[in-house]
DSSP file (Angstrom, degrees, kcal/mol; ACC not computed):
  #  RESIDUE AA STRUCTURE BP1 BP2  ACC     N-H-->O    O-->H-N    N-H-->O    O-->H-N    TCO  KAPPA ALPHA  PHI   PSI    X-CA   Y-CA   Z-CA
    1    1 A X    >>        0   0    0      0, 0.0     4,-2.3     0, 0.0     3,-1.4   0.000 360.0 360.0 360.0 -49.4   81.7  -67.4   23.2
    2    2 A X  H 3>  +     0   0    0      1,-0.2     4,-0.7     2,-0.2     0, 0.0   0.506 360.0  52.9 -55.8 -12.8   81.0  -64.6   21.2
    3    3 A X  H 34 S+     0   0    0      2,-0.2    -1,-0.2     3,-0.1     5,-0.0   0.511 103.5  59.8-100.2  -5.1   82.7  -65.6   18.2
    4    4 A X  H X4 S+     0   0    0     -3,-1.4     3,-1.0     2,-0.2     4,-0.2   0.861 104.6  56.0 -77.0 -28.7   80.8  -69.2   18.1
    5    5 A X  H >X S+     0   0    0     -4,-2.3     4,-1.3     1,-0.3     3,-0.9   0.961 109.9  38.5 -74.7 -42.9   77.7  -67.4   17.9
    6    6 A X  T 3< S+     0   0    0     -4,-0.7    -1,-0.3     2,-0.2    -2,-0.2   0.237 104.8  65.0 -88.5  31.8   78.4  -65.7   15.4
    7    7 A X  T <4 S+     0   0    0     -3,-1.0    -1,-0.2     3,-0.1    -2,-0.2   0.116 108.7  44.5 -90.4  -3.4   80.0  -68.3   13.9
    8    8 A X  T <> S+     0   0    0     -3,-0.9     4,-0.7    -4,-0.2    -2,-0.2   0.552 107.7  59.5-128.3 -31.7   76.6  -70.0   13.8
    9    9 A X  H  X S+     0   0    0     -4,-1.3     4,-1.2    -5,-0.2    -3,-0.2   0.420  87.9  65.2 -80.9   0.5   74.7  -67.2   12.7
   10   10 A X  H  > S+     0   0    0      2,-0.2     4,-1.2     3,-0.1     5,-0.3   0.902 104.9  51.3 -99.5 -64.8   76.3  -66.3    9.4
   11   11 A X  H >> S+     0   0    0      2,-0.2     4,-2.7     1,-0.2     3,-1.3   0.936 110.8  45.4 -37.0 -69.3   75.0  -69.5    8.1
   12   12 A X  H >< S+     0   0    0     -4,-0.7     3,-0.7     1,-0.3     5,-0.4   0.934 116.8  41.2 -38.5 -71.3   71.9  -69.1    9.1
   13   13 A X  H 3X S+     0   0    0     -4,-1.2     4,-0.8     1,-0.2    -1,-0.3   0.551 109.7  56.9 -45.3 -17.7   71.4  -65.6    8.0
   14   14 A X  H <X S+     0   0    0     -3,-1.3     4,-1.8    -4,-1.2    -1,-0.2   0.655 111.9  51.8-108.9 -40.9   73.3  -66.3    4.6
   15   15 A X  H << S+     0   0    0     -4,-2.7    -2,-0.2    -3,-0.7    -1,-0.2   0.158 112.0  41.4 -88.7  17.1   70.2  -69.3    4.3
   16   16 A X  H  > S+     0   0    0     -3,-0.3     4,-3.3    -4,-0.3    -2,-0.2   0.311 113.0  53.9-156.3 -62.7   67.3  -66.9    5.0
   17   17 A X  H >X S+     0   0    0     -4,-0.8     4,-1.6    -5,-0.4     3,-0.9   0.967 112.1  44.3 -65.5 -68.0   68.9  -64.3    2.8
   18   18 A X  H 3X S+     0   0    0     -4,-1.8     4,-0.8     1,-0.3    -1,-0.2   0.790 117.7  47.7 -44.0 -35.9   69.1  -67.1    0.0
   19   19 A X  H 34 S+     0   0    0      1,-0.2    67,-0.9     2,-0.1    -1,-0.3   0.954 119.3  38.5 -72.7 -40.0   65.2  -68.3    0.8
   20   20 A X  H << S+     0   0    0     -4,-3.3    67,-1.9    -3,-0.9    66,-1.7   0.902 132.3  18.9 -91.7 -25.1   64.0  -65.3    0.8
   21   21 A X  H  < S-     0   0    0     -4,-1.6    67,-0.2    64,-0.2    -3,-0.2   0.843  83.6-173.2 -86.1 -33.3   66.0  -63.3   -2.3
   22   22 A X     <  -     0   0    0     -4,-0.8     2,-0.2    -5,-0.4    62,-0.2  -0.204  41.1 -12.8  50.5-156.4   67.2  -66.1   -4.2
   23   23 A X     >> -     0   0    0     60,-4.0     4,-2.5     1,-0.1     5,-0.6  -0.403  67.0-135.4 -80.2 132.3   69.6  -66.1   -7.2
   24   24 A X  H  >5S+     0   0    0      1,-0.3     4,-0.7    -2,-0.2    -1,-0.1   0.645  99.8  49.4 -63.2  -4.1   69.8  -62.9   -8.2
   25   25 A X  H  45S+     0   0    0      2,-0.2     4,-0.5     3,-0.1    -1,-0.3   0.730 120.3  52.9-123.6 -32.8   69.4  -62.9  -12.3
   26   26 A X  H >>5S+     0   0    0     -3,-0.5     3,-0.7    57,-0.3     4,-0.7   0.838 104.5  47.0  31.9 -90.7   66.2  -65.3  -11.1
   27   27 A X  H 3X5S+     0   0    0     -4,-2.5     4,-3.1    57,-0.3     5,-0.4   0.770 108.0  55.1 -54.3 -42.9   64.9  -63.1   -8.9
   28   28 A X  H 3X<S+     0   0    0     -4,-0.7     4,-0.5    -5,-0.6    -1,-0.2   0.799 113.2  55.8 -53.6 -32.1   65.2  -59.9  -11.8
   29   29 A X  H <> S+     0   0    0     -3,-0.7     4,-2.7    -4,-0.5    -1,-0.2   0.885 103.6  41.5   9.5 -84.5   63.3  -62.4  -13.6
   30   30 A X  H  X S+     0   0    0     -4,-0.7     4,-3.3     1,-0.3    -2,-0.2   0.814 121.1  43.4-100.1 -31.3   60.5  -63.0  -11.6
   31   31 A X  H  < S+     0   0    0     -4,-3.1    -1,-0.3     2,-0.2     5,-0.2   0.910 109.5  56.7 -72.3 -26.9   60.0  -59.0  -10.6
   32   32 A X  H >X S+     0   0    0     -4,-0.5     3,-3.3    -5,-0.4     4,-2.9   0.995 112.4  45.5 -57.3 -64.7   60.5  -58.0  -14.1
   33   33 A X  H 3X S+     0   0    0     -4,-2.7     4,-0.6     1,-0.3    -2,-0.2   0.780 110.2  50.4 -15.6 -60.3   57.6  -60.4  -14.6
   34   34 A X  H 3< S+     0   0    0     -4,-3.3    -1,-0.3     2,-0.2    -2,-0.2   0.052  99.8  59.0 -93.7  22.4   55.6  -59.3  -12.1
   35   35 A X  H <> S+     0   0    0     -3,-3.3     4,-1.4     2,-0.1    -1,-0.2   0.465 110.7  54.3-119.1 -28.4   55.8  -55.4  -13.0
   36   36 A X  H  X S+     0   0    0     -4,-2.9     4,-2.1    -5,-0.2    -2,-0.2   0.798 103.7  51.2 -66.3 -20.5   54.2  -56.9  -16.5
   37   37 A X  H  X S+     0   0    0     -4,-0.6     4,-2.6     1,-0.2     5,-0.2   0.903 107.4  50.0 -81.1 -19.8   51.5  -58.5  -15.1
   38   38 A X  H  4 S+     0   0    0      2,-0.2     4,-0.4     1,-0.2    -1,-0.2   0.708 110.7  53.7 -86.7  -8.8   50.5  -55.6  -13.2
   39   39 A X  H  X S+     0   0    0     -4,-1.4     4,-1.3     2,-0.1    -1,-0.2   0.912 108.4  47.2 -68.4 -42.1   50.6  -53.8  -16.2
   40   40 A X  H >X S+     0   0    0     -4,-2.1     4,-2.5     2,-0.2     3,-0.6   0.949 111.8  51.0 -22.6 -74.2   48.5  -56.2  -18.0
   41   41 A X  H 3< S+     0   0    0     -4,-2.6     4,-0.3     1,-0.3    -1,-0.2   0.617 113.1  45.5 -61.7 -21.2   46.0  -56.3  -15.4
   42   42 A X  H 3> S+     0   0    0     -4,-0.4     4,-1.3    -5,-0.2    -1,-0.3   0.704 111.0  44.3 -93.6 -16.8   45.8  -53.0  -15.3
   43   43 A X  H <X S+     0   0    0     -4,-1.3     4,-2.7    -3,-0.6    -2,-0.3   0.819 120.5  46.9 -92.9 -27.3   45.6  -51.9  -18.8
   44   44 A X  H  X S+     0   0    0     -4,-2.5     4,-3.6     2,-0.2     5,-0.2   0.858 112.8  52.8 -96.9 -30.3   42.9  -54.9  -19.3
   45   45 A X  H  >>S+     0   0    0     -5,-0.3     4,-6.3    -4,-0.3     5,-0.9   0.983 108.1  49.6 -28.0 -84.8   41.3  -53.6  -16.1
   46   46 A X  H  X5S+     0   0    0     -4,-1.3     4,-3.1     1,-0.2    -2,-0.2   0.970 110.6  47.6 -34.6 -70.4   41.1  -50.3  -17.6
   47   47 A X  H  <>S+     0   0    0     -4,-2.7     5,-0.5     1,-0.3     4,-0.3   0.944 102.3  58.8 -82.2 -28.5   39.5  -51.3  -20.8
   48   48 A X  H ><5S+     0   0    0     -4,-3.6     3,-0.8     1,-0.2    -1,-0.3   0.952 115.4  42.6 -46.8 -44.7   36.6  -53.8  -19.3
   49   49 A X  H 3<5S+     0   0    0     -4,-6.3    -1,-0.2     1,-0.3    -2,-0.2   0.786  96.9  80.3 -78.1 -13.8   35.4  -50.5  -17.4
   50   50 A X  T 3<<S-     0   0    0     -4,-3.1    -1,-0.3    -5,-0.9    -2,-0.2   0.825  78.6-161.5 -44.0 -32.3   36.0  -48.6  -20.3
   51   51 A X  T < 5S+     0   0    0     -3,-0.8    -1,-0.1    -4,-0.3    -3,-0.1   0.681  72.0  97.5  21.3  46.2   32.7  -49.6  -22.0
   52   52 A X      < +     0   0    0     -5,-0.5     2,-0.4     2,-0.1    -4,-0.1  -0.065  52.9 100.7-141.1  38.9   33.9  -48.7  -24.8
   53   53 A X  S    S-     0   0    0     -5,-0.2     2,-0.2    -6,-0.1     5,-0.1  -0.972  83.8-109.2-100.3 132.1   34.9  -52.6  -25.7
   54   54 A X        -     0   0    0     -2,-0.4     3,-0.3     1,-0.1    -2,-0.1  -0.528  30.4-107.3-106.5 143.3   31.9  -54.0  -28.2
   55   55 A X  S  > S+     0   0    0      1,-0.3     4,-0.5     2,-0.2     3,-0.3   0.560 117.5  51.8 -57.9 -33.3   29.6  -56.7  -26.6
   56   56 A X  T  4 S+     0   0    0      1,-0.2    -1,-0.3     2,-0.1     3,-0.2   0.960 109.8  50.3 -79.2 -58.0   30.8  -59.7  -28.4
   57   57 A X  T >> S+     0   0    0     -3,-0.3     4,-1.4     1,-0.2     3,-1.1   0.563  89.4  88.1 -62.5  -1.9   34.6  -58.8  -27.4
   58   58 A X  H >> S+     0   0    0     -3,-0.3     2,-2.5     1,-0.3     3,-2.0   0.998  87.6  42.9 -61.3 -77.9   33.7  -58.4  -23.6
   59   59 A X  H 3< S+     0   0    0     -4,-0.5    -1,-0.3     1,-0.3    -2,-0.1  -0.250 106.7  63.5 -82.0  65.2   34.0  -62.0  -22.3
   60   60 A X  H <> S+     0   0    0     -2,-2.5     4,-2.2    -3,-1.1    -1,-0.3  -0.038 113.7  38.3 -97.1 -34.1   37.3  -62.3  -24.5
   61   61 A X  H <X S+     0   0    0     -3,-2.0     4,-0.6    -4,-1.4    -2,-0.2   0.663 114.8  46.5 -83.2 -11.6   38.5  -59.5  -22.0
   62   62 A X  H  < S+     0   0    0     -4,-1.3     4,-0.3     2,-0.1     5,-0.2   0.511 109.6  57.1 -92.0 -30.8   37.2  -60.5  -19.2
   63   63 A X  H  > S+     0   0    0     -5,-0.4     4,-3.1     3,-0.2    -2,-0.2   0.924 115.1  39.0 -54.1 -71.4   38.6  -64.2  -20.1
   64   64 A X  H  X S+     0   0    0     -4,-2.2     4,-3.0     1,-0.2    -3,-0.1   0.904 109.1  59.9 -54.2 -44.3   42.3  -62.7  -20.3
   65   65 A X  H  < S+     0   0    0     -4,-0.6     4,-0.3     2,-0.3    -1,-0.2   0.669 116.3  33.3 -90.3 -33.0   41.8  -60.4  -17.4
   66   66 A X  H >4>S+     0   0    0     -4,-0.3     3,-5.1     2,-0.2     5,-0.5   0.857 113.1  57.6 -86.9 -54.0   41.1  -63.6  -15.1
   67   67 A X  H 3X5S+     0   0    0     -4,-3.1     4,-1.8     1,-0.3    -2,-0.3   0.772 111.4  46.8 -25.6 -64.4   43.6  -65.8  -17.2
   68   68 A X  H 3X5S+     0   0    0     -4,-3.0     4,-0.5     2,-0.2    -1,-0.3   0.519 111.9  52.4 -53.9 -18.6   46.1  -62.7  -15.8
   69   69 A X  H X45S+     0   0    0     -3,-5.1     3,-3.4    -4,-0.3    -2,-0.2   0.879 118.1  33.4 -83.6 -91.4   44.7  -63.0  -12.1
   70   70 A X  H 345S+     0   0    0      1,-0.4     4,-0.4    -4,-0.3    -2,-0.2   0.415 108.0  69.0 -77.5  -9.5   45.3  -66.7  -11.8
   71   71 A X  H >X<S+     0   0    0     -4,-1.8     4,-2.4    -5,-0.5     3,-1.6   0.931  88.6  71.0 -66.5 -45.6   48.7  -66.6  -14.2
   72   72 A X  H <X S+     0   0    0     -3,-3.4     4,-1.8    -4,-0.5    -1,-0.2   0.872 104.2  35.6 -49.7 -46.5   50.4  -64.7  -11.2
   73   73 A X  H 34 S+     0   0    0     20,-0.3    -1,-0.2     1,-0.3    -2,-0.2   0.365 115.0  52.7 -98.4  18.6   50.5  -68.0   -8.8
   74   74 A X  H X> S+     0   0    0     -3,-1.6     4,-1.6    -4,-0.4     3,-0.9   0.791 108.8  47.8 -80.9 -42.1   51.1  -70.3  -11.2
   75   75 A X  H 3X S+     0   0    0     -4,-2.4     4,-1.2     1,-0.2    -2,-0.2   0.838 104.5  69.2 -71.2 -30.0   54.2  -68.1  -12.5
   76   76 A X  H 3X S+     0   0    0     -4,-1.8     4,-1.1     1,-0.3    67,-0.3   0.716 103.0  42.8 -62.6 -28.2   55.2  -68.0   -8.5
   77   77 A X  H <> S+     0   0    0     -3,-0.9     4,-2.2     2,-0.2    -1,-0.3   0.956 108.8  51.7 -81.3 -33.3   55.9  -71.5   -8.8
   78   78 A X  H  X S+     0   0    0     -4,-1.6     4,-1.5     1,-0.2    -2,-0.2   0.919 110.0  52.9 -39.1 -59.7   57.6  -71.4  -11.9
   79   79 A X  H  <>S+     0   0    0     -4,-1.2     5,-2.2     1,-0.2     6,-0.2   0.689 108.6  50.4 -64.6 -32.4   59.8  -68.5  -10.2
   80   80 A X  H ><5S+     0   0    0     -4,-1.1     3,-2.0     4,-0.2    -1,-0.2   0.869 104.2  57.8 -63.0 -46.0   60.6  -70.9   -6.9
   81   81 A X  H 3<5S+     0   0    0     -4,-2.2    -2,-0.2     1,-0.3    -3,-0.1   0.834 112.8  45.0 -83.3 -28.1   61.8  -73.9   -9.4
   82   82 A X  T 3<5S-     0   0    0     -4,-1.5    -1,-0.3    -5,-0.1   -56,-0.2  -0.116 125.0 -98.3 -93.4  41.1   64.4  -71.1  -10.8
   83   83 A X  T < 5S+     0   0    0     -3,-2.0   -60,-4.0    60,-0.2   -56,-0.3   0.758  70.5 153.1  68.9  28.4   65.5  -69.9   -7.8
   84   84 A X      < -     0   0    0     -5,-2.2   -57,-0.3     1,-0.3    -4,-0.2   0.933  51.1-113.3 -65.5 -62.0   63.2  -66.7   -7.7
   85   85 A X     >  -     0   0    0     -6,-0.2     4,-0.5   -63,-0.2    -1,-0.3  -0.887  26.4 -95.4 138.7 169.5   62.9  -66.1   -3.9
   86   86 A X  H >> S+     0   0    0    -66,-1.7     4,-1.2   -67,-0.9     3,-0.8   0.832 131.0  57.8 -98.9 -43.1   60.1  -66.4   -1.9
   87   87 A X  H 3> S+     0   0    0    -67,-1.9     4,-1.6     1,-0.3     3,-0.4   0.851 107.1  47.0 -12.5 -62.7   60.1  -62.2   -2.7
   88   88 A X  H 3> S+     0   0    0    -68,-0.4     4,-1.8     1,-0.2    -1,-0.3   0.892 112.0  49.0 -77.2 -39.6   60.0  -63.0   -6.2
   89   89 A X  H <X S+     0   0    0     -3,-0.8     4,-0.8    -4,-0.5    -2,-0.2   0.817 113.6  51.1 -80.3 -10.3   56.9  -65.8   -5.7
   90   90 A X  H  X S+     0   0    0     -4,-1.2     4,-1.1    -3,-0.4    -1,-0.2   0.681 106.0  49.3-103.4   2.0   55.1  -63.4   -3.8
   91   91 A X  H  X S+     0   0    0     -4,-1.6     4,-0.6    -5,-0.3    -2,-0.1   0.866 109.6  62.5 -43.4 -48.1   55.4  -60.5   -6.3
   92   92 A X  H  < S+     0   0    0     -4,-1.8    -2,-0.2     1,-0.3   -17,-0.2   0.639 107.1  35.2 -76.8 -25.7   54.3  -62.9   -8.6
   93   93 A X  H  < S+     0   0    0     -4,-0.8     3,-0.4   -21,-0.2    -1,-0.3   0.850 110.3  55.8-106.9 -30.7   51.5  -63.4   -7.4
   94   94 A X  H >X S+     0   0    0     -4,-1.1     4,-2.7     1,-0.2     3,-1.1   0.400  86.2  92.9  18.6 -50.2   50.4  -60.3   -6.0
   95   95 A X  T 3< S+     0   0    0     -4,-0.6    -1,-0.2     1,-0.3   -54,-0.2   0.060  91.3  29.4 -87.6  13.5   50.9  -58.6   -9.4
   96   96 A X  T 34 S+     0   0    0     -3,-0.4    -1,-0.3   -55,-0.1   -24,-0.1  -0.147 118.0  57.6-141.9  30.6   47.4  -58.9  -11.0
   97   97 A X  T X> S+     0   0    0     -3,-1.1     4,-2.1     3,-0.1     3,-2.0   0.453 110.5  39.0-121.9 -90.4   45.9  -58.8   -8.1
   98   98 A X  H 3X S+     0   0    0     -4,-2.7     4,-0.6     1,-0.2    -3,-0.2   0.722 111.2  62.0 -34.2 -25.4   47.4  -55.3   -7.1
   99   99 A X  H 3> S+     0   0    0     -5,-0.2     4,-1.9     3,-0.2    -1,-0.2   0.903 110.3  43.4 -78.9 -32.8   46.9  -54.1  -11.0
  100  100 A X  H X> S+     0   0    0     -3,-2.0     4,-1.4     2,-0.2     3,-0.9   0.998 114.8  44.2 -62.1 -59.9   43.1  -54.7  -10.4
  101  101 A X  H 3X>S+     0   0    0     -4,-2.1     4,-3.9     1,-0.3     5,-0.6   0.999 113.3  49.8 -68.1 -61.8   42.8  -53.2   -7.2
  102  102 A X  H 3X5S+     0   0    0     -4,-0.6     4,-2.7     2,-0.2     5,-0.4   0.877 108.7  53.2 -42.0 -39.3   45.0  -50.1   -8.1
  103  103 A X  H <X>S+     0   0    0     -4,-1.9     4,-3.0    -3,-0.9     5,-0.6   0.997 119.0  41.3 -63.8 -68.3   42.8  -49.5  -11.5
  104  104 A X  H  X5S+     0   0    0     -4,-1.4     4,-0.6     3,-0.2    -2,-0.2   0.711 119.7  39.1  -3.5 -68.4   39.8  -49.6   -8.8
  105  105 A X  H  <5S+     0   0    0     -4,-3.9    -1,-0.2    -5,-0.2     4,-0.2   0.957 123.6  46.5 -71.8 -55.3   41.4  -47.6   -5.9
  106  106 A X  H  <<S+     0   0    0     -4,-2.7     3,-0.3    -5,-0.6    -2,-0.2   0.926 124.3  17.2 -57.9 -54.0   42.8  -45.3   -8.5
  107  107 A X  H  <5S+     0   0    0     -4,-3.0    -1,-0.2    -5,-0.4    -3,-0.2   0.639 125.8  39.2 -76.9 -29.4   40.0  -44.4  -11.0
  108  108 A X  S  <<S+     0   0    0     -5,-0.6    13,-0.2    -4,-0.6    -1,-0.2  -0.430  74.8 179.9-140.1  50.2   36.6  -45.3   -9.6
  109  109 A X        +     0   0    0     -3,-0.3     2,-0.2    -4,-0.2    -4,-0.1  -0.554  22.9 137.5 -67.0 133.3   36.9  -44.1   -5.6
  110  110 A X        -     0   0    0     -2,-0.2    12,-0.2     2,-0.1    11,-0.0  -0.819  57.2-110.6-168.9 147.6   33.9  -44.8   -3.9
  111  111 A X        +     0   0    0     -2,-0.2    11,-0.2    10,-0.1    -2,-0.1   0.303  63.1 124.7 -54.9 -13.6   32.4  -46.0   -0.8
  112  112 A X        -     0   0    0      1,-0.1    10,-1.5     9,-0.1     2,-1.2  -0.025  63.2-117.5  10.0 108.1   30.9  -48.8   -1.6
  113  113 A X  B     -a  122   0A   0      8,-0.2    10,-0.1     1,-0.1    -1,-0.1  -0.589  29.1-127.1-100.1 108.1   31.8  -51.9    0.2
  114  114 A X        -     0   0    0     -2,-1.2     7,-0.1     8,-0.6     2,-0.1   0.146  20.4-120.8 -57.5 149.1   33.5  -54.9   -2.0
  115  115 A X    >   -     0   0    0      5,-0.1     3,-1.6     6,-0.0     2,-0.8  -0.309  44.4 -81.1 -43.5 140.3   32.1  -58.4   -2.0
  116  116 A X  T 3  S+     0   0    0      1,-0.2     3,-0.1    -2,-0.1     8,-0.0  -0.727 123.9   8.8 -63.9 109.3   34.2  -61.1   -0.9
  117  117 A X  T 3  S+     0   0    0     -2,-0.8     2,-0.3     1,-0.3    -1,-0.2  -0.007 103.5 116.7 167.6  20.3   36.6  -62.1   -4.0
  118  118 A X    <   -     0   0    0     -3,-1.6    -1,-0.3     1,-0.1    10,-0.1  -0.712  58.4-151.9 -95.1 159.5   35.1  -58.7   -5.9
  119  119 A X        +     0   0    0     -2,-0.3     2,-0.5    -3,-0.1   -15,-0.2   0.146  69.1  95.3-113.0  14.6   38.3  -55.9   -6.6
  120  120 A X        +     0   0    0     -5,-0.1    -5,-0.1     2,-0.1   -15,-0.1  -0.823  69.5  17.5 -83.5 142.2   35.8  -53.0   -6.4
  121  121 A X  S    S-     0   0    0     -2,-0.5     3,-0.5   -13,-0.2     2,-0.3  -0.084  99.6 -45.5 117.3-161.0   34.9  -50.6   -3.2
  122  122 A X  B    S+a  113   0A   0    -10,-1.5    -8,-0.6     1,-0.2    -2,-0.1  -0.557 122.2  41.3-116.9 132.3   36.3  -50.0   -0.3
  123  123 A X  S  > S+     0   0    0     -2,-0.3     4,-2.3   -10,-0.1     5,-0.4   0.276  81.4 117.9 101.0 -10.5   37.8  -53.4    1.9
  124  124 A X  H  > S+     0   0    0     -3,-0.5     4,-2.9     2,-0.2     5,-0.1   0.966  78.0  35.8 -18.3 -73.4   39.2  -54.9   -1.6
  125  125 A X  H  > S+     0   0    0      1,-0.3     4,-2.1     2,-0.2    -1,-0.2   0.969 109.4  62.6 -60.6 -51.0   42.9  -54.9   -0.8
  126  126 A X  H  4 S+     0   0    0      1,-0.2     4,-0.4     2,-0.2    -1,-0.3   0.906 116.6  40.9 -57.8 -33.4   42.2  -55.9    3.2
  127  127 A X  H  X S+     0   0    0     -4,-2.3     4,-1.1     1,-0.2     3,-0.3   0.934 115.4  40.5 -76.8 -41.0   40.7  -59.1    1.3
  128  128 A X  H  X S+     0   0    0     -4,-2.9     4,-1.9    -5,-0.4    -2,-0.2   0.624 100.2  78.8 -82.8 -18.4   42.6  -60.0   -1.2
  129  129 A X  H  X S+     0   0    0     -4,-2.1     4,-1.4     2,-0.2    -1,-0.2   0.860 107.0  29.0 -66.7 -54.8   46.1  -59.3    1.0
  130  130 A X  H  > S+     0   0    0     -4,-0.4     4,-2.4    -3,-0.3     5,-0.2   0.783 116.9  58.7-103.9 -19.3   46.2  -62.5    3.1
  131  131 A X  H  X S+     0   0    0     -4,-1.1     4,-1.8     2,-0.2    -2,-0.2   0.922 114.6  43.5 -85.8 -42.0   44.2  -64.5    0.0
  132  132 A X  H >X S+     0   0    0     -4,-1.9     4,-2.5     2,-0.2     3,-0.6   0.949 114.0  50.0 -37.0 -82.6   47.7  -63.2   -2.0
  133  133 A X  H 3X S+     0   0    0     -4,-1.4     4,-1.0     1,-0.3     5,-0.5   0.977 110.3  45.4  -5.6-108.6   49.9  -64.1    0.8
  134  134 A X  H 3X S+     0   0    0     -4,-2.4     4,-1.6     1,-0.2    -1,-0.3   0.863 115.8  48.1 -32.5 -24.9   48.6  -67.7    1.2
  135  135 A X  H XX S+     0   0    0     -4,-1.8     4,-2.7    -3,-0.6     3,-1.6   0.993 110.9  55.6 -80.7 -60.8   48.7  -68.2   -2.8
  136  136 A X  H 3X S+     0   0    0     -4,-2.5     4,-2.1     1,-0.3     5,-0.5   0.858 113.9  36.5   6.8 -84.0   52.4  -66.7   -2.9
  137  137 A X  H 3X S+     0   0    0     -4,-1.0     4,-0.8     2,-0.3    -1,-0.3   0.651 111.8  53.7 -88.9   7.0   53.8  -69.0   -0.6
  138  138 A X  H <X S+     0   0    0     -4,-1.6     4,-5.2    -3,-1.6    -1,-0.2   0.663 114.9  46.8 -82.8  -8.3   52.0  -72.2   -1.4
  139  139 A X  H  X S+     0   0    0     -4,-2.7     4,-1.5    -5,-0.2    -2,-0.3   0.864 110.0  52.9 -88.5  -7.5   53.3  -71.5   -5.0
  140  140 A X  H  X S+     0   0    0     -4,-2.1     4,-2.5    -5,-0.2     5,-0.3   0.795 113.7  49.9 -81.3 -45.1   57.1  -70.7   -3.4
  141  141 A X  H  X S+     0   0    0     -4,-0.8     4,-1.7    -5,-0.5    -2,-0.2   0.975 106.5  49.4 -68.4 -46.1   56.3  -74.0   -2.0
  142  142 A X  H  X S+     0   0    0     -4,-5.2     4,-1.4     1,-0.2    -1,-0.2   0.862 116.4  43.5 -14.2 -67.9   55.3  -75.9   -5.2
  143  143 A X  H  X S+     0   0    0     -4,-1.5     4,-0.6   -67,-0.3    -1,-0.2   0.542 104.3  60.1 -87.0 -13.3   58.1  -74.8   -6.8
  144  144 A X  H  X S+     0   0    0     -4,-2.5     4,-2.1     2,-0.2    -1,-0.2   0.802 111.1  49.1 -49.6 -45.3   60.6  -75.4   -4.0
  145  145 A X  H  X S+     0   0    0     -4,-1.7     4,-3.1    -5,-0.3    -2,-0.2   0.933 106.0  51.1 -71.7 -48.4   59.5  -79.0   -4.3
  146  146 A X  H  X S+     0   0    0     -4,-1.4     4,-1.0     2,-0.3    -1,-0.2   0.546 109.7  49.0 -75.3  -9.3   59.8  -79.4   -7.6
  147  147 A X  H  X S+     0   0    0     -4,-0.6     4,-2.6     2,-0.1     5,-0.6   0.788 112.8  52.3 -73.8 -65.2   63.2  -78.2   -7.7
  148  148 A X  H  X S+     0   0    0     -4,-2.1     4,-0.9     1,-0.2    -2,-0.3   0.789 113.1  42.9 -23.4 -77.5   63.8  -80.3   -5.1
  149  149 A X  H >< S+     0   0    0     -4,-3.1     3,-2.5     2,-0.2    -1,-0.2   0.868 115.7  40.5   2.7 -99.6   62.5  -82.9   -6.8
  150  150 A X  H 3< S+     0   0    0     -4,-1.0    -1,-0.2     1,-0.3    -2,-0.2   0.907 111.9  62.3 -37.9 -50.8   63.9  -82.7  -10.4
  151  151 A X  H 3<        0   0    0     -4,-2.6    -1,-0.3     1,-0.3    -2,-0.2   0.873 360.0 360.0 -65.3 -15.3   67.4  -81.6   -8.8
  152  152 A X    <<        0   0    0     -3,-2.5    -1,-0.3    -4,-0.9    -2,-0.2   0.761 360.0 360.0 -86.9 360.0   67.5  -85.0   -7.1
């Protein structure tokens, strides 16, 4: 009995590992991505609080800096349809989310209590954590389909 079971579990587990890491040169991919987007988002972060951007060139930075929010869970689908991982779409998506909040947490600590959808004060992350989450895995899902899809 004991060898049917695990005879029944290696599959399973072996299909779990694969949802959740994917292919590995894929997945290197899609984190590699996502440790540039939090750099983005953090250096673009950084310079809108800078002031020290001149008044006409503000909403071109402010422009990029959402363009860089909303790029992460598009690229999470992207990262599903090559075989990223659901790890890798929720990196992705996560990673200009987390470069905001870290500029935030890191640089400007204060008590102050965020807005919902704002990346300032204190409750930021505790918002923005399940809104991440849910974007993550509907883009893991996208792109799951659309490999599905195409591959058929």
């Amino acid at each position: 009995m004991a060898g049917s079971d695990r005879a029944t579990t290696a599959p399973l587990a072996n299909a779990f590992a694969d949802t959740l890491v994917g292919e590995r040169s894929a997945a290197v991919r899609a984190f590699g991505a996502a440790a540039g987007l939090f750099g983005v988002a953090l250096g673009l972060q950084a310079l809108a609080a800078s002031g020290t951007v001149p008044g006409a060139a503000a909403p071109l930075v402010a422009a990029a800096l959402a363009a860089a929010t909303v790029a992460g869970p598009a690229l999470s689908a992207v990262a599903a349809a090559r075989r990223g991982g659901l790890a890798g779409s929720l990196s992705l998506a996560a990673a200009p989310v987390a470069g905001r909040i870290a500029y935030f947490s890191l640089f400007t600590p204060n008590a102050v209590v965020a807005l919902p959808g704002s990346f300032e004060g204190s409750g930021a992350a505790a918002f923005w954590t399940p809104v991440v989450l849910a974007l993550g895995t509907v883009g893991f899902g996208v792109g799951t389909a659309a490999r599905w899809v195409l591959d058929r």
